[in-house]
C-alpha atoms as one frame of an Amber mdcrd trajectory, in Angstrom:
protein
  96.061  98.964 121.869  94.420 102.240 123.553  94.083 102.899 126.653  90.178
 102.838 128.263  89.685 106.126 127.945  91.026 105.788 123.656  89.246 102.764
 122.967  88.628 101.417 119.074  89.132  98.080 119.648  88.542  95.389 116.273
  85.742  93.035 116.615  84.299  92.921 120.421  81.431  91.319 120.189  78.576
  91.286 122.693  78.276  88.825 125.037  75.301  86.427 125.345  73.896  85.167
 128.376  73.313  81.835 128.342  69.536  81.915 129.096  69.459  85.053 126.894
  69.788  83.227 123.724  68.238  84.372 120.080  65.532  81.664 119.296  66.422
  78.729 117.192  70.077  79.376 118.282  71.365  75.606 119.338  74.482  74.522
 121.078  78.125  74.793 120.754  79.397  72.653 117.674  83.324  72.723 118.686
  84.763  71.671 116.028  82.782  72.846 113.521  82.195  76.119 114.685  85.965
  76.890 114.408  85.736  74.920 111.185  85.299  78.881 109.792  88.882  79.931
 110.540  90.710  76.515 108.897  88.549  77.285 105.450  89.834  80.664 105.686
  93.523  79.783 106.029  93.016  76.478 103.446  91.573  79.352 100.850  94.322
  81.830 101.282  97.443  79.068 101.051  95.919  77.121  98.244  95.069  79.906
  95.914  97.819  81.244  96.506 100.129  78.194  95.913  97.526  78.244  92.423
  98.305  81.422  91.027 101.674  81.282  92.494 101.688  84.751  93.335 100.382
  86.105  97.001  99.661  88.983  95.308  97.082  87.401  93.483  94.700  86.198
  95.858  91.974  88.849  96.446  91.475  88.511 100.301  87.429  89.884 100.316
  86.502  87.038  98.013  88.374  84.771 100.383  86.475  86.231 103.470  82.919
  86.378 101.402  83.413  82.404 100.724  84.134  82.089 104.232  81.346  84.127
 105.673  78.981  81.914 103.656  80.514  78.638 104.835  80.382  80.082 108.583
  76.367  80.726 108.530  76.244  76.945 107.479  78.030  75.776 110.732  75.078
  77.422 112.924  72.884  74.665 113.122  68.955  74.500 114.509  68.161  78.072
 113.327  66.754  79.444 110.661  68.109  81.608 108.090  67.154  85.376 109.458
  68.888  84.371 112.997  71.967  83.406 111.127  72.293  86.940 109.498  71.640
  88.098 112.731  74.314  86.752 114.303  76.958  87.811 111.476  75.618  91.512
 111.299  75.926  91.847 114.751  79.060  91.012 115.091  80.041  93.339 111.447
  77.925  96.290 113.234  79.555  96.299 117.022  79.844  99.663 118.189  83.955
  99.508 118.221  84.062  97.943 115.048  82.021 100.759 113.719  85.218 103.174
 116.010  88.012 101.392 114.062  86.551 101.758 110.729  85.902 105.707 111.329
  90.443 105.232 112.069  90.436 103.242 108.727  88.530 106.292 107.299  90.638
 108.844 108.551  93.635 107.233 108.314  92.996 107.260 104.414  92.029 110.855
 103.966  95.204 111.931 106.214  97.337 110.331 104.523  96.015 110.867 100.741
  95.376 114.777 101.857  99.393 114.739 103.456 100.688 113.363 100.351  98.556
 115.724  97.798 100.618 118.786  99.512 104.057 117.206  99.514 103.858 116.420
 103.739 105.058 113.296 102.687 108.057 114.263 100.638 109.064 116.941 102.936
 109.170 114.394 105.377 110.970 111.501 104.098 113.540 114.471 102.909 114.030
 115.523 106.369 114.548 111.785 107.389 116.883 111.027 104.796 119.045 114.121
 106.049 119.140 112.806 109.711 119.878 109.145 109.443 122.949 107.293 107.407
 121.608 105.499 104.729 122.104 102.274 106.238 120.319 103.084 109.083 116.595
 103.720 107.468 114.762 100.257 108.001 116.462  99.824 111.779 115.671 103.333
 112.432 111.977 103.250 111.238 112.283  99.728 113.377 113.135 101.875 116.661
 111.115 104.915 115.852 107.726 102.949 115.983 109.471 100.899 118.694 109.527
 104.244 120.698 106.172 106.055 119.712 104.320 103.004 120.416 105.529 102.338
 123.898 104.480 106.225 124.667 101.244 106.007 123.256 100.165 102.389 123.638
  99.022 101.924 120.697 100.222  99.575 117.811  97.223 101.096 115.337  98.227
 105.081 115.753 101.184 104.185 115.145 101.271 102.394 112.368  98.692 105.023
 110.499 101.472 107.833 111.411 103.912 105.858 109.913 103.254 104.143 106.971
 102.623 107.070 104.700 106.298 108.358 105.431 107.412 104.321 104.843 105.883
 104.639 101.716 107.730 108.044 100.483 111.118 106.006 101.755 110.356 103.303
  99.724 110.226 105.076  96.717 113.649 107.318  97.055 115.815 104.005  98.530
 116.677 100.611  98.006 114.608  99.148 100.311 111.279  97.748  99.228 108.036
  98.949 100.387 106.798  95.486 102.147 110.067  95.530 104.782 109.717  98.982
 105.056 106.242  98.089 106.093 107.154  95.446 108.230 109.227  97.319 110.530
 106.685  99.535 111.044 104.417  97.019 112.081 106.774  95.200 114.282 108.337
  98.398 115.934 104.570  98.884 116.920 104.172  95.374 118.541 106.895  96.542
 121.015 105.307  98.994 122.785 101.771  97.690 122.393 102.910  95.096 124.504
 104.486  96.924 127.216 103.353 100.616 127.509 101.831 101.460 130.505  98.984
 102.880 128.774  98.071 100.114 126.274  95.039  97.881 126.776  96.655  94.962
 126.719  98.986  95.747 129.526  95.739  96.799 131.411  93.337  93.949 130.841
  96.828  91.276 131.814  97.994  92.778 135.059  94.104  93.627 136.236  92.953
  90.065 135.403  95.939  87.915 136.769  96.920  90.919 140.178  99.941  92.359
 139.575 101.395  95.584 139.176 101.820  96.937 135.869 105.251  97.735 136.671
 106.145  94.821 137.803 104.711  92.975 134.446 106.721  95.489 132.914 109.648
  94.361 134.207 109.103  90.544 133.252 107.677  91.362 130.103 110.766  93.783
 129.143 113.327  90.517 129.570 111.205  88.506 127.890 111.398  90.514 125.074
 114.305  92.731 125.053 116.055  89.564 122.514 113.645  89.657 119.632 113.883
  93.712 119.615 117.461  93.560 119.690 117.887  90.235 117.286 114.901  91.842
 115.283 117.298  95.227 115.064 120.433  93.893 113.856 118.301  91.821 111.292
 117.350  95.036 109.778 120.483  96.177 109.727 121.817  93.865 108.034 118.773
  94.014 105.360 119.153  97.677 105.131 123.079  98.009 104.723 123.354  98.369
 100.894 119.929 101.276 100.954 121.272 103.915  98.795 119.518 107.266  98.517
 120.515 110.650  96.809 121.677 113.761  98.011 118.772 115.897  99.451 119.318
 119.800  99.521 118.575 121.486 102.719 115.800 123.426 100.155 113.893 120.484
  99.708 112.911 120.051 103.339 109.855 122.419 103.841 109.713 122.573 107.450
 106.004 123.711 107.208 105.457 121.007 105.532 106.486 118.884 107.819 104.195
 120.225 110.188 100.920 117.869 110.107 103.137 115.093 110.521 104.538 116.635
 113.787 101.453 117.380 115.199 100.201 113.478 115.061 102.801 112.331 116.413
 103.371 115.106 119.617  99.397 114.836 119.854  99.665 110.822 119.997 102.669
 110.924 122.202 100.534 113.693 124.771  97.671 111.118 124.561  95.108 112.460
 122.671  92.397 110.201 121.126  93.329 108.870 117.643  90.408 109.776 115.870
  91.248 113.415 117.251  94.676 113.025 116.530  93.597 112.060 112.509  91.067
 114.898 112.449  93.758 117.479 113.971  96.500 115.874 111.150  93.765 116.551
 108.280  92.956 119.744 109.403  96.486 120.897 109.769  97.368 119.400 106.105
  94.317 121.371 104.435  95.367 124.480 106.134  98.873 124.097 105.027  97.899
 122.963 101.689  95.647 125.820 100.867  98.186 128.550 102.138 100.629 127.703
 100.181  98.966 126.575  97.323  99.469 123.208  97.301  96.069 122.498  96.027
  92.675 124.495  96.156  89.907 123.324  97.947  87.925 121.207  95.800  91.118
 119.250  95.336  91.520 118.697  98.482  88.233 117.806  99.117  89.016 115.196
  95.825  92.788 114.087  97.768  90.322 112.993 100.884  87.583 111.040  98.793
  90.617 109.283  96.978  92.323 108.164 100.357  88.947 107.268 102.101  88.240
 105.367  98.514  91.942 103.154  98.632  90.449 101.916 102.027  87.220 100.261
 101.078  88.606  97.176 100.587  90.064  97.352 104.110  87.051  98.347 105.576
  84.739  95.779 103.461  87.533  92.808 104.842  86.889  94.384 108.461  82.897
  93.788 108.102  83.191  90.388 107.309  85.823  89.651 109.146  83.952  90.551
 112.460  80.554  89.413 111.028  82.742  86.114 110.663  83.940  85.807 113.827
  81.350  86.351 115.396  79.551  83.375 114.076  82.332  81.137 115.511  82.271
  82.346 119.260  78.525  82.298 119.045  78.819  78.636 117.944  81.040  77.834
 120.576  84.330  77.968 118.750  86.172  79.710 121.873  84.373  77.867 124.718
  85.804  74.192 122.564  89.349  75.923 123.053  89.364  76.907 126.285  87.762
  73.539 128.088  90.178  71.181 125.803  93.152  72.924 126.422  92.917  73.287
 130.283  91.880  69.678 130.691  95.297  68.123 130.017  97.755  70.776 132.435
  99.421  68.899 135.004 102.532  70.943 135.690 103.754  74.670 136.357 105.675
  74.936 132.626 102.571  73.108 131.514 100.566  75.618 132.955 102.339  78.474
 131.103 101.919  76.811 127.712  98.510  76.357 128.284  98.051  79.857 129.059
  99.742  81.011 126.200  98.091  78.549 124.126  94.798  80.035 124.695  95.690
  83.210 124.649  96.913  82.409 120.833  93.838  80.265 119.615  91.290  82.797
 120.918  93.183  85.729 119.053  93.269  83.730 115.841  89.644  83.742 116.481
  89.014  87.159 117.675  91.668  89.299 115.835  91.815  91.416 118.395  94.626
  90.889 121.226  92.537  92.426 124.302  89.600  90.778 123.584  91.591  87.422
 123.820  93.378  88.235 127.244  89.467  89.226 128.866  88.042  86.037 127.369
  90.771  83.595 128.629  92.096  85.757 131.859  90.413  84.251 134.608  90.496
  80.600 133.523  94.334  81.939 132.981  94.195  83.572 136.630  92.894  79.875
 137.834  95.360  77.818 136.245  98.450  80.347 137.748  97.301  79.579 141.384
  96.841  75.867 141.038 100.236  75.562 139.685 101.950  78.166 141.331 103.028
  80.613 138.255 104.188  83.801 139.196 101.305  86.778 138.219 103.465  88.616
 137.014 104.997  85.730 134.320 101.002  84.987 133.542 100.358  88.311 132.583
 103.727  88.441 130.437 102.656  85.322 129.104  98.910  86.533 128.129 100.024
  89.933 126.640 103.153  88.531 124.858 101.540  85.648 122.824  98.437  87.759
 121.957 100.556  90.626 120.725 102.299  88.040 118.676  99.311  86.584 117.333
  97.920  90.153 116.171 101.351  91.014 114.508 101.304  88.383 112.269  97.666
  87.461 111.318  96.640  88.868 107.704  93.186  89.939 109.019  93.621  91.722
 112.016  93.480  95.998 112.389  97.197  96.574 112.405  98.180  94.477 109.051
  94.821  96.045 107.271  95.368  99.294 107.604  99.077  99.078 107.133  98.114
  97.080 103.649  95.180  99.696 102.773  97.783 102.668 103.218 100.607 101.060
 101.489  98.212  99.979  98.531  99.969  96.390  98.877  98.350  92.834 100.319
  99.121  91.993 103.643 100.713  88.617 102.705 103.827  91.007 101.198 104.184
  92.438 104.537 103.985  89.102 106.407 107.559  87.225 105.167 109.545  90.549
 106.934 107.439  90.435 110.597 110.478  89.540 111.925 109.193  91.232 115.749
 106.320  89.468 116.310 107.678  85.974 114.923 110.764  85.953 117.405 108.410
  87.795 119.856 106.639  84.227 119.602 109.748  82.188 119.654 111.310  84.201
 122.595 107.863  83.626 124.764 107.840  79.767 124.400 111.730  79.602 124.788
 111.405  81.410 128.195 109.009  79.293 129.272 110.881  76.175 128.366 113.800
  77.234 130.353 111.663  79.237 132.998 112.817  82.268 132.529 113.148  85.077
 133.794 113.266  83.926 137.524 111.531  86.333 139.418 112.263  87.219 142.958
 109.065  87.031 145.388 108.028  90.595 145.220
């Protein structure tokens, strides 16, 4: 995620005081205000175990049938107060900020590829790394530009168009490609210095962010590296042809450049987008790529290829926001914490709710600030280290947001490879053995940390 001062975090929704509340609005339902989330997950496996094709299953029908169930589960209030409620939560300010990314991210990348950035790219990346290195090197390269500008979401909309050129001159299929973009991005969302999530962890539990860094980097140092050789493996029979040193356009190249040195010197990613378009229609229209009105048509095209991204994104948060109005989140948090009676039971319940109010929230930051404290509280009263309970809270919701088909990263990675999300899901190999790492070091309480 951003840092404060870059902020477009997906689905924040306001909160409510509790003698603030809309009229006719009743109490939490537990259960059956996070009833929302199970019909969406029930929808998605069964249809697509129907039509026995992922591919199949059009996710904005699945999240309109959803939406309609979740107005039903807010009971005592009339029908205007449950619309309310869901456009709210669809017409938050940063919601509103990531789909303006979403927007931008689809004209920079449909403008890039309509004067051959793309191509000249990919060519250039061919030349520089052995064919069996492509999927581990696209693995380490969002690995690297993630950690330096702390955020999974720039990342991934700087490098999925250039996937998507590699895809179509290798072996290697466009949904692993995809993947390793995604996960690469995970890395460094989760422990750059300048990513929210890092923030909101080490301010809410009182530790250094250096010294979370240095948990959190041995926590999960073994799914990067097990994550690695997995795509090397994968990626050892890519074959691609010879590329002439007069096929890489260096000018070409130069939009692409620019996003990423303007990313890496921390520049805000809308500004980053809007530099990257600007650059491409310059470029473009110099050398004759395309004339104006054609690029004006490239941009309209790539905005267009996001709508169904940015209509999932609506209802998504519109959705959500009906289940921690109901009291989905509040359920979680007070049954979980009820039953910890030990320091490793402590940990799991951290990162338990941690990874229930992301599956709710789709958004990893939001998760850490609405379970932090009641995190903070359970680390003192059974003696976990700050620094592992901020590992712990940053860790399990970065592995949450990697994987789940409806949060920012996975849409706009779909909308700008043109493929569903569930095709990019089977190759998060990151985020799944980020997962499996986390609960293995808490089972064998590691790392042991030295009183600082």
């Amino acid at each position: 995620m951003q840092n404060k001062n870059n902020k477009y975090n997906l689905f924040v929704f306001p909160k409510h005081k509790s003698n603030k509340k809309m009229k006719g609005i009743g109490t939490p339902c537990g259960l059956l205000a996070l009833s929302p989330m199970l019909v969406l997950m029930i929808l998605m496996i069964s249809l697509s175990l129907y039509f026995h094709d992922f591919y199949k299953v059009p996710p904005i029908v699945i999240f309109i049938i959803t939406s309609v169930y979740a107005l039903t589960t807010l009971r005592g209030q009339n029908f205007n107060d449950r619309i309310a409620v869901f456009s709210k939560g669809a017409g938050n300010s940063d919601l509103m900020l990531m789909i303006w990314i979403f927007i931008l991210a689809g004209a920079f990348a449909a403008s890039a590829k309509a004067m051959n950035a793309v191509d000249a790219t990919v060519n250039l990346t061919l030349c520089i790394l052995p064919e069996n290195m492509l999927l581990p090197g696209i693995f380490a390269a969002a690995c690297l530009i993630s950690i330096s500008i702390g955020t999974s979401v720039g990342t991934i909309a700087a490098l999925i168009p250039i996937v998507c050129g590699l895809a179509g001159k290798t072996g290697l299929e466009l949904p692993v490609l995809s993947a390793a973009a995604v996960g690469g991005a995970f890395f460094g969302d989760n422990l750059s210095f300048i990513s929210d999530t890092t923030v909101v962890a080490t301010k809410t539990q009182g530790c250094r962010m250096s010294d979370k860094f240095k948990t959190n980097f041995l926590i999960v140092l073994p799914a990067a590296i097990i994550t690695f050789v997995l795509y090397l493996f994968i990626g050892r029979e890519a074959t691609t042809t010879d590329i002439a040193t007069s096929q890489i356009n260096l000018l070409k190249i130069l939009p692409y450049a620019a996003v990423l040195v303007s990313a890496i010197a921390g520049l805000n990613v809308l500004i980053v987008l809007l530099l990257g378009l600007l650059l491409t229609g310059i470029v473009g229209l110099a050398d004759g790529s395309f004339q104006l009105d054609s690029w004006f048509a490239a941009m309209a095209n790539g905005i267009g290829g996001m709508s169904e991204t940015i209509f999932i994104s609506l209802l998504a948060g519109g959705l959500l926001a009906v289940i921690r109005h109901g009291g989905g989140i509040d359920w979680i948090i007070q049954r979980l914490t009820s039953h910890v009676n030990s320091r490793r039971g402590a940990e799991l319940s951290i990162g338990m709710l941690v990874t229930l109010v992301n599956f709710c929230t789709a958004n990893n930051t939001v998760a850490i600030l609405s379970v932090g404290t009641i995190a903070r509280d359970i680390a003192k009263r059974f003696g976990v280290d700050p620094r592992k309970a901020a590992s712990i809270l940053d860790t399990f919701s970065c592995f949450v947001q990697g994987i789940i088909p409806y949060g920012a990263q996975l849409l706009i990675a779909s909308g700008l490879a043109s493929i569903p999300a569930t095709a990019i899901m089977p190759y998060l190999f990151y985020p799944y053995l980020l997962g499996a790492v986390a609960i293995t070091a808490i089972l064998l309480g590691l790392p042991k940390l030295k009183q600082s």
